[in-house]
C-alpha positions as CSV (number, residue, x, y, z in Angstrom):
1,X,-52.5,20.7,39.5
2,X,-50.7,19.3,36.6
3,X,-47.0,17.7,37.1
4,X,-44.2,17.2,35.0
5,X,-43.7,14.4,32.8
6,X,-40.4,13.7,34.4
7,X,-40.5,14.8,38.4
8,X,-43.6,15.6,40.7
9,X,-43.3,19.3,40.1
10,X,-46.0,21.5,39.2
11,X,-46.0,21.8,35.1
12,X,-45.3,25.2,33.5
13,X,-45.5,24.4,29.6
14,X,-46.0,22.1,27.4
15,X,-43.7,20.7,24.9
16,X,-44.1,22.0,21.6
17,X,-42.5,18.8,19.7
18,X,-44.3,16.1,21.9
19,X,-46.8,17.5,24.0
20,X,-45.7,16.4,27.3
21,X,-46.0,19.1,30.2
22,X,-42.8,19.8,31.6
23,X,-41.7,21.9,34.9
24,X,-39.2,24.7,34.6
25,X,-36.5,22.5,35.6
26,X,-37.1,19.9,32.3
27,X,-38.0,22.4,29.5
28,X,-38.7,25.8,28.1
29,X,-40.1,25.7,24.5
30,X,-39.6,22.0,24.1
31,X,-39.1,19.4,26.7
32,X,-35.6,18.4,28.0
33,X,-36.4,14.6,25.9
34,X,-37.1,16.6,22.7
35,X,-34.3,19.4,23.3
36,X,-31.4,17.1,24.1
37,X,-32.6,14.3,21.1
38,X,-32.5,11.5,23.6
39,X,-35.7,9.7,24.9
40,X,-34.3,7.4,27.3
41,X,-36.9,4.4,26.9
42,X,-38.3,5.4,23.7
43,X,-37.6,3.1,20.6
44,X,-39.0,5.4,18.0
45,X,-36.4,6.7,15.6
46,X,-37.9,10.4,16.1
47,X,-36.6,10.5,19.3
48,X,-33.0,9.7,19.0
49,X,-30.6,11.5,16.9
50,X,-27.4,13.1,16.6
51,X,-28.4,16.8,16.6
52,X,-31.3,18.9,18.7
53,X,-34.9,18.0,17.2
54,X,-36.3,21.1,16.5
55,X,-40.4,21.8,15.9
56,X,-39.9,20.3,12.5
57,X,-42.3,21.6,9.5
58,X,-45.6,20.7,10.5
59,X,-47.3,22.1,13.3
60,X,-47.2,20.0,16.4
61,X,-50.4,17.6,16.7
62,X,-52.1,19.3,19.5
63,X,-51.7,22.8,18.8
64,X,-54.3,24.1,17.1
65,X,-53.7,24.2,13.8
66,X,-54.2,27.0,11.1
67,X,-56.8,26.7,9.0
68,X,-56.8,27.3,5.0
69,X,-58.1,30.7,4.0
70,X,-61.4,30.6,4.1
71,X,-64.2,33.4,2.3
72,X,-67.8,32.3,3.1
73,X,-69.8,32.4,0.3
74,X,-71.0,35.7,-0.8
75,X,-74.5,37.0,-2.9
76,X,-74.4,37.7,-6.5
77,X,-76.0,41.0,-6.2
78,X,-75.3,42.3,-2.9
79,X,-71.9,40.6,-1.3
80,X,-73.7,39.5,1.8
81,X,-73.7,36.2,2.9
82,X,-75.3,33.5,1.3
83,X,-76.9,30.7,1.9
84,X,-78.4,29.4,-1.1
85,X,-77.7,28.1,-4.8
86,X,-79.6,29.0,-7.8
87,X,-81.1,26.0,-9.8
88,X,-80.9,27.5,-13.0
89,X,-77.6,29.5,-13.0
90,X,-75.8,28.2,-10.2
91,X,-74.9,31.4,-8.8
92,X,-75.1,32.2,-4.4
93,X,-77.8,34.3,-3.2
94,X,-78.7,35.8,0.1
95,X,-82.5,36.1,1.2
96,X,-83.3,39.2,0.3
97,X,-82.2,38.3,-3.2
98,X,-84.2,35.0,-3.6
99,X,-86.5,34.7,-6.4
100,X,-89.5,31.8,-6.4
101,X,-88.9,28.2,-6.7
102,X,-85.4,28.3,-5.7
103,X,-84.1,30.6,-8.0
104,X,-82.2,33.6,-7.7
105,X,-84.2,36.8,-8.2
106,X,-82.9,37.2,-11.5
107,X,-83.8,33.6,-13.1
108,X,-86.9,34.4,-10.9
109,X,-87.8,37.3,-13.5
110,X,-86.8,35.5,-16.4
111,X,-88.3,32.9,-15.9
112,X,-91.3,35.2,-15.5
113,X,-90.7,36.8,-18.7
114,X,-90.6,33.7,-20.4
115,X,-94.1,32.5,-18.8
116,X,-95.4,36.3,-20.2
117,X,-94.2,35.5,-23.5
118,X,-95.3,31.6,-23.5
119,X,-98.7,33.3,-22.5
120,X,-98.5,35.8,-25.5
121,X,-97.7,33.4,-28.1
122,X,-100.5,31.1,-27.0
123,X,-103.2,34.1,-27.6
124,X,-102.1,34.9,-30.4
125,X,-102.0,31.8,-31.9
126,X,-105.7,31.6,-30.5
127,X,-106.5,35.0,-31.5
128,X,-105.7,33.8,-35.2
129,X,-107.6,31.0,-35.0
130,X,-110.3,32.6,-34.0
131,X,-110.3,35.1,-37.0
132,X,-109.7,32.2,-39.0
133,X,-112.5,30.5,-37.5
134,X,-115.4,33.2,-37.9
135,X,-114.1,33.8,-41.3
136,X,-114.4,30.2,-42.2
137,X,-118.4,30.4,-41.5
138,X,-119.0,33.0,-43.7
């Protein structure tokens, strides 16, 4: 059983200003210290003032608090969650949409395309000297 922070009686709440548990005699949203803007004993300037202390601006330190909006990163082709980064265009892509070599699937078949036509150059090239070649010997 917890107690109140001020008498031996079982807690019912917790403070929201401070965090201290109080029973239903000392408190109801905030403690009777927090509600009444007198902490007997306390030296800080937060706790002594000529009006109420109310739960201030910011969320009290052990509440939890509320986190940023947050979207998890989502693929480039089907909106699904991603885990990865293409090296080559930067973009997110799930799994099922990863290419080779850590690319997306889309650099993946570009970069293909660019090997095909690497390849295709080279015999041609080749393929003239070739030509070149036998018709040199004649």
């Amino acid at each position: 059983m917890q107690t109140c922070h001020a008498c031996p009686e079982e807690a019912v709440g917790r403070c929201y200003t401070c965090g201290e548990l109080f029973c239903a005699r000392h408190g109801d949203v905030n403690c009777y210290r927090c509600a009444s803007a007198i902490a007997e004993g306390d030296p800080r300037p937060d706790r002594i003032s000529a009006q109420r202390l109310g739960n201030g601006s910011r969320p009290a330190w052990w509440r939890p608090q509320e986190a940023e909006d947050y979207e998890p990163p989502a693929c480039y082709e089907c909106k699904g969650l991603a885990r990865q980064v293409c090296g080559h265009c930067g973009s997110v892509y799930c799994l099922q949409h990863a290419g080779s070599g850590g690319l997306c699937a889309a650099c993946s078949r570009s970069s293909y395309f660019g090997l095909v036509t690497l390849v295709s150059i080279i015999v041609v090239i080749g393929g003239l000297m070739l030509v070149g070649w036998f018709v040199g010997w004649n």
